[in-house]
TORMAR-932065 format. One record per residue (C-alpha): residue number from 1; x, y, z. Coordinates in steps of 0.2 Angstrom, whole numbers, padded with zeros to 4 digits, always signed. Example, Ala and Ser with C-alpha at 12.3 -4.5 7.8 and 13.67 -1.06 7.14 Angstrom:
# residues 2
{1,{+0062,-0022,+0039}}
{2,{+0068,-0005,+0036}}
This chain:
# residues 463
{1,{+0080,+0438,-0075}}
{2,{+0076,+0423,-0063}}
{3,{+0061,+0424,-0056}}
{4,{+0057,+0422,-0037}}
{5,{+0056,+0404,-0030}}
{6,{+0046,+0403,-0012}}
{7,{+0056,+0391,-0003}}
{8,{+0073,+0394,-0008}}
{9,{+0089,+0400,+0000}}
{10,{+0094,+0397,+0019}}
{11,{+0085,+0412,+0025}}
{12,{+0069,+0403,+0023}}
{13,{+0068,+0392,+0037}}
{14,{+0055,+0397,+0050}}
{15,{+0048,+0410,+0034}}
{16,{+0032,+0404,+0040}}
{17,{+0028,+0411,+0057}}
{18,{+0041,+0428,+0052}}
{19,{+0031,+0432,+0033}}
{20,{+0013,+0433,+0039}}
{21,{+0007,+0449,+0043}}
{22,{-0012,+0456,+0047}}
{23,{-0016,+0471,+0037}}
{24,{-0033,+0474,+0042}}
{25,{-0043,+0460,+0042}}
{26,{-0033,+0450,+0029}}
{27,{-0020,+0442,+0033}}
{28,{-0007,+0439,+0022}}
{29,{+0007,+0431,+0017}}
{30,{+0025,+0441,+0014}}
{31,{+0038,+0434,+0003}}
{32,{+0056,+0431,+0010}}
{33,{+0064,+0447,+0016}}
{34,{+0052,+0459,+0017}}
{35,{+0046,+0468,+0032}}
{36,{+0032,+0478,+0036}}
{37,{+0033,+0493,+0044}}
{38,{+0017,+0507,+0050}}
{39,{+0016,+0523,+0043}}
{40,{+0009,+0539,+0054}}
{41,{-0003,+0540,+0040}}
{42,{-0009,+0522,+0045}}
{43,{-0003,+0513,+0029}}
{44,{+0009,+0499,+0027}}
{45,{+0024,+0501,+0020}}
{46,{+0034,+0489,+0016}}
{47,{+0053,+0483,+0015}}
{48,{+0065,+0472,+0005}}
{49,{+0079,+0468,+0019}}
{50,{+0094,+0455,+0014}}
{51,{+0099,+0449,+0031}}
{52,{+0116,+0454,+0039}}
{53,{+0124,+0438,+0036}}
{54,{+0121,+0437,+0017}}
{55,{+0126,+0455,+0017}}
{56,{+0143,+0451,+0027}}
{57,{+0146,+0439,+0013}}
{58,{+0144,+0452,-0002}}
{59,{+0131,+0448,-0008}}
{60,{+0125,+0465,-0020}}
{61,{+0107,+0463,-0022}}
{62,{+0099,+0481,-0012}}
{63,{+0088,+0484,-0001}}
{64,{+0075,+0495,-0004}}
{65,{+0060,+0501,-0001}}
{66,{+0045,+0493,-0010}}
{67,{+0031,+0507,-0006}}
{68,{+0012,+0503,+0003}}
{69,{+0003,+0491,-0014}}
{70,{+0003,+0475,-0010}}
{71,{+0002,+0470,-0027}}
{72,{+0017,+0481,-0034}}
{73,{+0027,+0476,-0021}}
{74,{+0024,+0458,-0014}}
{75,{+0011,+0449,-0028}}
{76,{+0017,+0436,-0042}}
{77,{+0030,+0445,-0052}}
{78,{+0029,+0460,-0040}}
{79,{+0046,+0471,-0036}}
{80,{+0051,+0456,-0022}}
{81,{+0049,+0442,-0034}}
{82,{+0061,+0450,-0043}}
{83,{+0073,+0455,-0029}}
{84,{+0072,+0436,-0023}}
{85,{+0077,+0432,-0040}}
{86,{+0091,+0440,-0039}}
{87,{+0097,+0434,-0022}}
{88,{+0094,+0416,-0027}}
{89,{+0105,+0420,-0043}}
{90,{+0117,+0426,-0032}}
{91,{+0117,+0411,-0020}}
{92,{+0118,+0399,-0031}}
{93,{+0134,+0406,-0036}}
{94,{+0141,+0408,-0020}}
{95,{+0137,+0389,-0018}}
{96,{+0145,+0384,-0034}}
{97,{+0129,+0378,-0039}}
{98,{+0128,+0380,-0060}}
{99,{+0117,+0395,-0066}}
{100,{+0105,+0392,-0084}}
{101,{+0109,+0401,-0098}}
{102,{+0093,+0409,-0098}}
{103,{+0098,+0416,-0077}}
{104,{+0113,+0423,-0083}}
{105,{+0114,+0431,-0101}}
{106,{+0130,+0435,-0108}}
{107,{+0131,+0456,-0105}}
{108,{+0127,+0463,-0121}}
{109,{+0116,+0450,-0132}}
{110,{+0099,+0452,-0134}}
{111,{+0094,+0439,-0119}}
{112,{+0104,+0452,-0107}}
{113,{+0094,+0466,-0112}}
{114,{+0078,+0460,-0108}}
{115,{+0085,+0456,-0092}}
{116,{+0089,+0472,-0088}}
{117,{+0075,+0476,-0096}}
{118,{+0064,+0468,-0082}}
{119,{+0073,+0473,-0070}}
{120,{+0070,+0495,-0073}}
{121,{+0058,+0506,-0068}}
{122,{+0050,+0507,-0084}}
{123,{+0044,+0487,-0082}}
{124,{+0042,+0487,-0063}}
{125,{+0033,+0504,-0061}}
{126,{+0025,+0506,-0076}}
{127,{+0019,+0488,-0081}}
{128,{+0005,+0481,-0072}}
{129,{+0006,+0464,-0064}}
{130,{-0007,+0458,-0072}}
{131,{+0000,+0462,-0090}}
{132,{+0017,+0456,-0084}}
{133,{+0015,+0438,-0088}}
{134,{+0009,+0442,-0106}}
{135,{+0027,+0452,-0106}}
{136,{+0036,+0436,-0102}}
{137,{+0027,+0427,-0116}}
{138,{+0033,+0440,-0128}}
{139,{+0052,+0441,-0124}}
{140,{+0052,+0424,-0123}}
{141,{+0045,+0423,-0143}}
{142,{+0058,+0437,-0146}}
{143,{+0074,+0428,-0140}}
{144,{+0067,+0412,-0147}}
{145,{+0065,+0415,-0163}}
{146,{+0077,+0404,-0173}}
{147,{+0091,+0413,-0185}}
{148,{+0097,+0407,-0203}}
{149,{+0110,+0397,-0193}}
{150,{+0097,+0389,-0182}}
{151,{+0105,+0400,-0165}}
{152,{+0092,+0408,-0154}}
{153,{+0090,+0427,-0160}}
{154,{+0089,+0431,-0138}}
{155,{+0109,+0425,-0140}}
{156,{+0113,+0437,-0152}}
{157,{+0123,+0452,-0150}}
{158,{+0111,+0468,-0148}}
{159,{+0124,+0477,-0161}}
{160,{+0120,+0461,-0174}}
{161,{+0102,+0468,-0178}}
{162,{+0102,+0482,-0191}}
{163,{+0086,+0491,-0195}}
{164,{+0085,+0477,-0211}}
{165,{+0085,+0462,-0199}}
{166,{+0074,+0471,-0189}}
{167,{+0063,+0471,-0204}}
{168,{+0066,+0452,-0207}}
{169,{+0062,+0447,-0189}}
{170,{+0044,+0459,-0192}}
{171,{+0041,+0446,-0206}}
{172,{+0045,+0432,-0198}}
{173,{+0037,+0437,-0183}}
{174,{+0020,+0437,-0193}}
{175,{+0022,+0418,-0197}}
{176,{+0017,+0410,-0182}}
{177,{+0015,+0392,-0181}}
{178,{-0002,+0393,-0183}}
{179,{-0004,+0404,-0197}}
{180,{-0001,+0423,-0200}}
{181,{-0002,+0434,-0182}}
{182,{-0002,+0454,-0187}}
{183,{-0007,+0457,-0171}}
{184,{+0006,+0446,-0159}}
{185,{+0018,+0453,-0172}}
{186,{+0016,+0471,-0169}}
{187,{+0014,+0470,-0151}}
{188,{+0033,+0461,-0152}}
{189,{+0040,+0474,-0163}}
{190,{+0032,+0488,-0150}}
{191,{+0040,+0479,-0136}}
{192,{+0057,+0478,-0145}}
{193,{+0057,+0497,-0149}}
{194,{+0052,+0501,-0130}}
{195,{+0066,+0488,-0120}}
{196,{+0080,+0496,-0135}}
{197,{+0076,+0513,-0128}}
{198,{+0076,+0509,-0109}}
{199,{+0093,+0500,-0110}}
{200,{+0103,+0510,-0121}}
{201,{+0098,+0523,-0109}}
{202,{+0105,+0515,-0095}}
{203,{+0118,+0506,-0105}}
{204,{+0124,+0515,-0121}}
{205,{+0141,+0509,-0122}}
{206,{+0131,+0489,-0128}}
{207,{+0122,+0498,-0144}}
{208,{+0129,+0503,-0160}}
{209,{+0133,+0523,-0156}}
{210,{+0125,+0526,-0177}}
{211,{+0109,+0517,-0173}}
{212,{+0105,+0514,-0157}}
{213,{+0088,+0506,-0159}}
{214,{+0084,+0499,-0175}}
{215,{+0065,+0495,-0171}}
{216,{+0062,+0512,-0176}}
{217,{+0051,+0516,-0194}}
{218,{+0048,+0497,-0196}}
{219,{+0034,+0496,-0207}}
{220,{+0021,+0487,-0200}}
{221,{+0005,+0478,-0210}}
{222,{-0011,+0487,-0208}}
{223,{-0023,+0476,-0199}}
{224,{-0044,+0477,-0195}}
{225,{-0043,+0480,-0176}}
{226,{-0054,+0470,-0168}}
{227,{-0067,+0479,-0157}}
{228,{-0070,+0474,-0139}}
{229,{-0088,+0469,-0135}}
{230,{-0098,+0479,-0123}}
{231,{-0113,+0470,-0112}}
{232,{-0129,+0480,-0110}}
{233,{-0139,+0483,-0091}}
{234,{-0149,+0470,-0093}}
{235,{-0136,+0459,-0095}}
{236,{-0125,+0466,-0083}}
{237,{-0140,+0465,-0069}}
{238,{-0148,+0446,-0075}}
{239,{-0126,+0442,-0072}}
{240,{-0127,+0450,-0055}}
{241,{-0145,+0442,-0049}}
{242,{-0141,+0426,-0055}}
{243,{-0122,+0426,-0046}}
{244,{-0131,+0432,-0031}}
{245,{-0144,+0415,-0031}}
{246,{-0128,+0405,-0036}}
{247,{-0118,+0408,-0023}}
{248,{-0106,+0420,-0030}}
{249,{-0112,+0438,-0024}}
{250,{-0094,+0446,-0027}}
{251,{-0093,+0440,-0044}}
{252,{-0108,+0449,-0046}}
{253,{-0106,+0465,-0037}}
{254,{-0088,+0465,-0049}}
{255,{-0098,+0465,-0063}}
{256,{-0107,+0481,-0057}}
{257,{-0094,+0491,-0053}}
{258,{-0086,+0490,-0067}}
{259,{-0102,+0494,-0078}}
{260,{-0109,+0505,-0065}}
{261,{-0092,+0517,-0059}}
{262,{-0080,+0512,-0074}}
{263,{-0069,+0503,-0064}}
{264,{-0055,+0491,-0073}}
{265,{-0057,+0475,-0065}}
{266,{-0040,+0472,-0061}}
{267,{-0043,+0487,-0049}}
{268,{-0059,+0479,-0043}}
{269,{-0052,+0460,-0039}}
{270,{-0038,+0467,-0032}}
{271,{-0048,+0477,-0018}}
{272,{-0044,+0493,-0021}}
{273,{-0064,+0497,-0020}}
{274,{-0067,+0497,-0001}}
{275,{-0079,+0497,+0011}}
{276,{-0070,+0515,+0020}}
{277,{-0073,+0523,+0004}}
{278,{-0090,+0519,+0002}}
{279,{-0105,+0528,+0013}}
{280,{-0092,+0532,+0023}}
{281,{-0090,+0550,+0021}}
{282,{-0101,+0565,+0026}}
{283,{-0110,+0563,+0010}}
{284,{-0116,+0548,+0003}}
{285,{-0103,+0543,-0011}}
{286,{-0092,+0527,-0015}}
{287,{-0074,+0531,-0020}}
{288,{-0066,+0524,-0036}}
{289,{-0046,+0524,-0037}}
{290,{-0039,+0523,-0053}}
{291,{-0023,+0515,-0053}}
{292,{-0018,+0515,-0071}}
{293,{-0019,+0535,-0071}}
{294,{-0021,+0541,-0053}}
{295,{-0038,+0549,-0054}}
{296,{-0050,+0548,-0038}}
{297,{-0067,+0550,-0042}}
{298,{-0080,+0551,-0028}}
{299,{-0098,+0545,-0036}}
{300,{-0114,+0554,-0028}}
{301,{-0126,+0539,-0026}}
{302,{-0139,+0552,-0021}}
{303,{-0148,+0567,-0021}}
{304,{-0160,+0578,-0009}}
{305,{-0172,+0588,-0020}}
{306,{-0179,+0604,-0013}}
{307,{-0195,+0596,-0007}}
{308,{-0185,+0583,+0001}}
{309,{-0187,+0570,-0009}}
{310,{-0170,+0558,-0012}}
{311,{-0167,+0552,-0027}}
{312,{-0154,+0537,-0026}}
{313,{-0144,+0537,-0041}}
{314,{-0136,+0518,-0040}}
{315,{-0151,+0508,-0033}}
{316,{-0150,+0494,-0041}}
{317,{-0132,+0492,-0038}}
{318,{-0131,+0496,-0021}}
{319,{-0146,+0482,-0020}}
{320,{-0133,+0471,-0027}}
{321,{-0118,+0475,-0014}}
{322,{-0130,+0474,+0001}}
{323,{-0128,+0456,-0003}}
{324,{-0109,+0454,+0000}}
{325,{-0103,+0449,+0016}}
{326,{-0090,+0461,+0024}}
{327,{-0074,+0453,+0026}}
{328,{-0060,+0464,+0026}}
{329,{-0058,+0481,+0021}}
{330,{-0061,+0477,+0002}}
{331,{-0078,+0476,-0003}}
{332,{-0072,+0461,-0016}}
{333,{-0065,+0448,-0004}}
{334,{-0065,+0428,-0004}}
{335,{-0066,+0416,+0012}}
{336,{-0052,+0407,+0011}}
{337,{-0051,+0390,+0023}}
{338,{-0034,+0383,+0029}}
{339,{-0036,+0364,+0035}}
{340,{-0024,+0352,+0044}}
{341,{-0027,+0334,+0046}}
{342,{-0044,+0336,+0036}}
{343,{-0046,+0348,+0049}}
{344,{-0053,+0365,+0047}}
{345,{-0042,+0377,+0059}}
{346,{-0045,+0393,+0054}}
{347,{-0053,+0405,+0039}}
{348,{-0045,+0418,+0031}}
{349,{-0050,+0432,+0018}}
{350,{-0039,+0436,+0001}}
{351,{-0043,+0444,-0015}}
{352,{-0046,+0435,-0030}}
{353,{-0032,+0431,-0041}}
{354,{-0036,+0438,-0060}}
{355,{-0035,+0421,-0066}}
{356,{-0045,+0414,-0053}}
{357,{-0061,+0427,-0056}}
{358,{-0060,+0424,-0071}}
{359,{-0063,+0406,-0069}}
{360,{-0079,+0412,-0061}}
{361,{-0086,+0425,-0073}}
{362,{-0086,+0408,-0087}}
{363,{-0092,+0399,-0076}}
{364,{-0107,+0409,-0067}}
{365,{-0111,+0416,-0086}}
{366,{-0115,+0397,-0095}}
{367,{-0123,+0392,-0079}}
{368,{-0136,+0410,-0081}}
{369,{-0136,+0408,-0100}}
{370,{-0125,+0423,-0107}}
{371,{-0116,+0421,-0122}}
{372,{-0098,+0418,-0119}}
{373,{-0092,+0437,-0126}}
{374,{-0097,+0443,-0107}}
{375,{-0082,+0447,-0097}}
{376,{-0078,+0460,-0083}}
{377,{-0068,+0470,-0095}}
{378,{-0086,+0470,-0108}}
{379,{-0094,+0478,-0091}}
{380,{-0083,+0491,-0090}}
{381,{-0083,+0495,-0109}}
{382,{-0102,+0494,-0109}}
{383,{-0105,+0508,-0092}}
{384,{-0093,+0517,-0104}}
{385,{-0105,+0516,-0122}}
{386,{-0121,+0519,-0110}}
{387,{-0113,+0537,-0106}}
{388,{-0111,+0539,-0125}}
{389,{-0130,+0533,-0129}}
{390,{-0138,+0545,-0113}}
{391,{-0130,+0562,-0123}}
{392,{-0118,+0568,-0111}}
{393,{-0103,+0579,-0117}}
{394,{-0085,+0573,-0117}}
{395,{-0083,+0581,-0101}}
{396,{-0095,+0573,-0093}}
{397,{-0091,+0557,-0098}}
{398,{-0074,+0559,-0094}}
{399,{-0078,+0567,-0075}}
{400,{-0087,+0549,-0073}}
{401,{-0074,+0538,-0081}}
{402,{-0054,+0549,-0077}}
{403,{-0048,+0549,-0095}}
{404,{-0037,+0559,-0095}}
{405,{-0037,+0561,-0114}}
{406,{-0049,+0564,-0127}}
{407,{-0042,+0548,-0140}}
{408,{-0042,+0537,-0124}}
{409,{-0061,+0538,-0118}}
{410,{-0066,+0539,-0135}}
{411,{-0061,+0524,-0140}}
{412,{-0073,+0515,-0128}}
{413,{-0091,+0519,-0132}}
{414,{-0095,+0508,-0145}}
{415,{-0108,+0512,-0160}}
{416,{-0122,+0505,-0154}}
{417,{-0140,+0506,-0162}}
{418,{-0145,+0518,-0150}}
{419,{-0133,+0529,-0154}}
{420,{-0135,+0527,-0172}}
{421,{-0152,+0533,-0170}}
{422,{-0152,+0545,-0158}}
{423,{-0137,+0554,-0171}}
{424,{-0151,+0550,-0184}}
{425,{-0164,+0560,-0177}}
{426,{-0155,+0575,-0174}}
{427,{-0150,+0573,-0190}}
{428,{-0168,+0572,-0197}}
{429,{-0172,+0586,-0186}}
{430,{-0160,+0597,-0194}}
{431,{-0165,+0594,-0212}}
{432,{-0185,+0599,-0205}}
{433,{-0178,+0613,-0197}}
{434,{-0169,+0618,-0215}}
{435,{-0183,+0615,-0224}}
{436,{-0196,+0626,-0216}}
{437,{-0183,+0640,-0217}}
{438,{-0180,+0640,-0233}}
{439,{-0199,+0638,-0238}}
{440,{-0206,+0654,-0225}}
{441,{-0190,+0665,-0237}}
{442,{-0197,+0658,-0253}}
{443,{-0215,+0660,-0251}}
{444,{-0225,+0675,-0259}}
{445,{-0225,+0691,-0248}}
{446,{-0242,+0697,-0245}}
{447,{-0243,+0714,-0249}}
{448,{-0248,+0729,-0240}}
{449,{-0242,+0743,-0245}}
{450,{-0243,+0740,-0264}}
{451,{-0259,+0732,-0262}}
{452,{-0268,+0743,-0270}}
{453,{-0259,+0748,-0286}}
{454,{-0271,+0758,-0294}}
{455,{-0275,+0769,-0279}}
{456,{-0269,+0786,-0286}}
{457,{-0257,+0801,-0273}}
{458,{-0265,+0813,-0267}}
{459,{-0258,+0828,-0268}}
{460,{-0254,+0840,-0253}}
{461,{-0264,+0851,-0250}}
{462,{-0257,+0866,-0245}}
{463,{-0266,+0882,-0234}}
């Protein structure tokens, strides 16, 4: 499926006074034919409209509504980037303007179905933005993939692949041009088996009615999965001070949250941590919206004893966000300045893209001196081993972090050396315990009654 093109199609004249709209603080910048509309519950919803005149003209694209996330609805690759795509696919046809191959698959080959892929619920609801260019980069090394005859496997037929080829594409998707690739290999077989199943659903009649998806039981080479590393809180908080002295406070306070309330970053750069959710309630809490599963977790940052002492929970951390400046209704915001002429004419507050924080992270960790394994994502993974290391039960943990499964937020605490020997003294403790309760049965009775056992009865006497 095309992807969107800022700038195209005749509707985009004048797209620069009509696309901007406030939400907040931020201002932000709407792609072509969406409108914003209020909500009584004080959101934004927002609109993909095709003007009347296009719509006079037959052009087929829908309008629809694209919900109240931003991102989901109007950031790279979001459901309006896709939409535009398909309008611009549309005019270029009603100009007679040529269409690439790649815009316009042949229904039915293996390049269509990953069109329609794309275009379902499954891939617009369910994958994230921010996994959705690694997507492209799989289906474009799918279709890619050259066949005996040195044709594109994407121009195929999806009928032509049996479960044997599908073994045979397995193998030679393990030979990558730079050696062997187990883990690119099965994450392209995964991704085959999942687009089969989503189109055959929406269009059986293309797929063989005997075997419809043929990625099914391919045998896959077992593999060492690598671990991912998890920073410690010292390392988290010499990240955080340091970014603070640097300059960079909301690189630091990122790293934070994500250690210190199990945030994903994505969520965090995003803004979906904001300053309405944070001391802003009748107790003294900061709200944490899981995207990914839904969960909303309201984190005490402090308790009033009895005697009336407090005892603040996050300390350090909130030390760390007193340093941010308020910008906009995120906590995590950056100042953006427009210029004209060399002339600064007005400042503006966005979030961070992915790719730009992470530009900062490496940058802001060789300037402090952390070794290069620290990321936002270790942050998270090391808040999650520090629930492990303190003892807490599974459901604790998971009351802290939303998992909503047990394999899930298992899979996150690492084995560290604290855990190792906090296991190894309980274990210790058990054998002690066992010891002594088998050596107080085995000692010798003192006896008592029988201590005496030359002592004669005497008899009763009776009357």
């Amino acid at each position: 499926m095309a992807q969107g093109r800022s700038g195209r199609g005749d509707s985009a004249a004048g797209a620069d006074t009509r696309n901007r709209h406030r939400r907040g603080f931020v201002s932000v910048k709407l792609p072509r034919h969406v409108i914003p509309k209020p909500l009584a519950s004080g959101k934004t919803a927002f609109y993909y409209n095709v003007p009347t005149k296009y719509r006079k003209m037959g052009c087929n694209v829908p309008s629809e509504g694209l919900g109240t996330d931003y991102a989901k609805a109007c950031g790279e690759g979001g459901k309006a980037d896709i939409l535009n795509g398909l309008f611009d696919e549309w005019n270029d046809a009603r100009k007679g303007l040529p269409i690439p191959i790649e815009e316009a698959p042949r229904i039915g080959t293996i390049d269509w179905l990953f069109r329609e892929y794309k275009g379902s619920r499954a891939y617009l609801e369910k994958v994230k933005p921010r996994s959705r260019r690694n997507y492209e980069w799989n289906m474009r090394e799918i279709c890619n993939t050259p066949t005996l005859r040195g044709d594109r496997i994407g121009g195929r037929p999806i009928k032509s692949v049996t479960p044997l080829g599908a073994d045979k594409l397995y193998d030679r998707f393990v030979k990558g041009p730079k050696g062997e690739r187990l883990r690119t290999a099965e994450k392209l077989i995964v991704l085959c088996r999942k687009a089969w199943r989503v189109v055959h659903r929406l269009h059986p009649a293309e797929f063989p009615k005997d075997i419809p998806n043929p990625w099914m039981g391919v045998t896959m080479a077992t593999r060492i999965k690598l671990t991912k590393h998890a920073v410690t809180r010292e390392q988290v908080y010499t990240f955080a001070t340091g970014c603070v002295e640097l300059g960079e406070p909301e690189c630091g306070a990122a790293a934070v949250i994500c250690f210190e309330w199990l945030q994903r970053p994505e969520n965090v750069i995003a803004g979906h941590v904001k300053w309405s959710g944070y001391r802003a309630g009748p107790k003294p809490t900061i709200r944490i919206e899981h995207h990914k599963t839904g969960a909303v977790i309201d984190h005490p940052l402090e308790e009033t004893l009895p005697d009336g002492t407090v005892v603040k929970f996050y300390e350090e951390a909130e030390g760390i966000l007193a340093k941010l400046t308020r910008r906009g209704v995120p906590l995590i915001l950056r100042e953006v300045k427009e210029r004209k002429g060399g002339v600064e004419i007005r400042s503006l507050s966005k979030p961070y893209s992915f790719s730009g924080m992470q530009k900062i992270v490496q940058r802001m960790r060789k300037e402090i001196g952390l070794p290069a394994l620290f990321t936002l994502d270790a942050c998270r993974h090391g808040g999650m081993t520090e629930l492990e290391e303190a003892e807490l039960t599974e459901g604790q943990g998971r009351a802290l972090s939303a998992h909503r499964t047990r394999e899930s937020y298992a899979g996150y605490a690492k084995r560290t050396e604290a855990r190792m020997l906090s296991a190894t003294r309980k274990r210790h403790a058990h054998m002690l315990a066992n010891q002594l309760a088998t050596d107080v049965q085995n000692a010798t009775g003192d006896g008592v009654q029988n201590e005496n056992p030359t002592m004669q009865k005497v008899p009763d006497i009776i009357g």
